[in-house]
N, C-alpha and C positions, 0 to 999 in steps of 0.2 A: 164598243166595236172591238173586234175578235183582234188577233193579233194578224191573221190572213189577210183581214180584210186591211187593217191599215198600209199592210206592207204592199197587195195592189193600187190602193190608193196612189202610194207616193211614187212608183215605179212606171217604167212605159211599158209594161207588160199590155198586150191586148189580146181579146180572147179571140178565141177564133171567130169567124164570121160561118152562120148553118147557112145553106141555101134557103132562103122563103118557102115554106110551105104551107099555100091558102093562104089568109085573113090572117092578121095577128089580132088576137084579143087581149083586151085586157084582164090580168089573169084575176082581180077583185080579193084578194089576199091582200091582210098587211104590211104584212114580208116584203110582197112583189115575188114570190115565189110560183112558177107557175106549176099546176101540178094535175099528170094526164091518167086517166083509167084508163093504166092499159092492164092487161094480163098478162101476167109473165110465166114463163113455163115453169120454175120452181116457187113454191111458196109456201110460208112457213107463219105461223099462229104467233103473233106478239108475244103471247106466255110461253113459249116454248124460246124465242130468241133470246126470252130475257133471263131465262134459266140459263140458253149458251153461250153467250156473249160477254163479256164483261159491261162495266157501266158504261165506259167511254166506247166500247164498241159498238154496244146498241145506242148510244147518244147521234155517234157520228152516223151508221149504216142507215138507221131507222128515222132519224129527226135531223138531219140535215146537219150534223154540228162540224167540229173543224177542232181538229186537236193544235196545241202552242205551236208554235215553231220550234224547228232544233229537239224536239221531247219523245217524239217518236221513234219505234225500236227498229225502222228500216232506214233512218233519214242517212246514216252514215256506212250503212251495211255493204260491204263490199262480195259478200259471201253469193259464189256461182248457183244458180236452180232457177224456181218461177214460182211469181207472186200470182196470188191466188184471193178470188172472194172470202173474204173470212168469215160470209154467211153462207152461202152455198158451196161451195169450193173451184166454182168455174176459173180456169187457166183465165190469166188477164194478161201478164207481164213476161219475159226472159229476161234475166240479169242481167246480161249484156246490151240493152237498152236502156238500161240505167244507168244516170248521169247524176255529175253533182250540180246541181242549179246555182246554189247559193241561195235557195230558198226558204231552207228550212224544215221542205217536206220533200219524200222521195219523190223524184220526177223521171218520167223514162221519155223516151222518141219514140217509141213505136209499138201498140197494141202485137198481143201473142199471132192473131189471125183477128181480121178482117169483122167487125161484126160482136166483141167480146165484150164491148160496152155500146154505150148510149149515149150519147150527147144532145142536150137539151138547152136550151136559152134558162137563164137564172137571172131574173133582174129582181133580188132579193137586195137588201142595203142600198137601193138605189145606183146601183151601176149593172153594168149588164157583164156576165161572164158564159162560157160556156159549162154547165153542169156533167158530168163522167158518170154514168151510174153501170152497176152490170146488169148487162144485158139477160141474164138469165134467172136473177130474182131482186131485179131494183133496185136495188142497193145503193146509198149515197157512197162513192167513193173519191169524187174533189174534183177537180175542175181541169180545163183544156185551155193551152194559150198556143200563140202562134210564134213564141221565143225560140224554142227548144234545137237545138244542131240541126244541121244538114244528115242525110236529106231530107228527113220528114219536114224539119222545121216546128216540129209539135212538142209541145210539152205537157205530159199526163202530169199533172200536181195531186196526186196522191195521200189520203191522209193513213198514217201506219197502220191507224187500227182496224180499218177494213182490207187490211189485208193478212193474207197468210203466207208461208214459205214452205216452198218443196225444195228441201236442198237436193242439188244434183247428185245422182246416184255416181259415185267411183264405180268405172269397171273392173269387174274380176279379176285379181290375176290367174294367167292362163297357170294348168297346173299341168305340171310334168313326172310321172313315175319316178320315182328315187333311183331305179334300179329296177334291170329288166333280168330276168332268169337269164344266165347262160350267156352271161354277153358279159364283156372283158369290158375296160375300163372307158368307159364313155356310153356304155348303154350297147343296147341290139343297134344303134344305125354309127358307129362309130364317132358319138361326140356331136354328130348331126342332130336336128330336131326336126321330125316326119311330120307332117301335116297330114 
């Protein structure tokens, strides 16, 4: 057993609850993993991911897997921007949703917009969690609890390698002429700055 799964084990972490939808079946996997044909709007050739991916990226995105705790290159990262699929590049996360759980992996409060993942029932290792995948090419990306701050109350549990960073761009600074023709000491507007 993973080091993820023991640490829900022993904790009151609970996942979140999806509303019912239909019949639940049983999913006939030994896992208990259930798993849906959908079609997603991006998608990419196993050989081709496994060319761009690292090992543990395509372990975790493509086969459900789950990196250590504490091991991952976002778990302490403080750095402003937005995390991102690290298969497709769809925005997921803003930094400033990001909190420290005390979990071990990055966890934020609150998806970029509305719609940017998936959440599915995962009763793999015999407990039931909420499953995070992205929304726009499948992606395994970790799991949802109902821990996480006010006011969402949500917690994305994130595992690093499926994700990416867009560090925030600094704006410009504004740039101002050295020196205008014919203008005495402070420029043409006397020391002022014209817009």
């Amino acid at each position: 057993m993973s080091g993820f799964n023991l640490l829900h084990l022993i904790t009151s972490a609970k996942p979140v609850t999806l509303k019912p939808v239909g019949t639940v079946k049983p999913c006939g996997l030994p896992s208990g993993t259930c798993h849906s044909k959908k079609t997603w709007p991006k998608s990419f050739s196993q050989e081709e991911l496994r060319k761009r991916l690292t090992p543990m990226q395509f372990h975790i995105t493509q086969e459900k897997g789950t990196e250590s705790a504490f091991t991952g290159e976002y778990v302490d990262s403080k750095e402003q921007g937005t995390y991102t699929c690290v298969v497709c590049g769809s925005l997921l996360f803003k930094s400033d949703t990001k909190f420290d759980s005390r979990s071990g992996w990055p966890s934020f409060s609150d998806l970029i917009m509305e719609g940017s993942v998936t959440a599915t029932d995962d009763f793999s290792y015999g407990m039931h969690r909420v499953e995070v995948t992205c929304s726009q090419c499948g992606s395994h990306l970790g799991h949802l609890f109902d821990d996480g701050p006010k006011p969402t109350g949500k917690r994305y549990c994130i595992n690093s390698a499926s994700l990416g960073f867009q560090h925030k761009e600094p704006l410009p600074a504004p740039s101002l002429p050295d020196s205008v023709e014919g203008a005495g000491p402070g420029g043409a507007t006397g020391g002022h700055t014209e817009l």
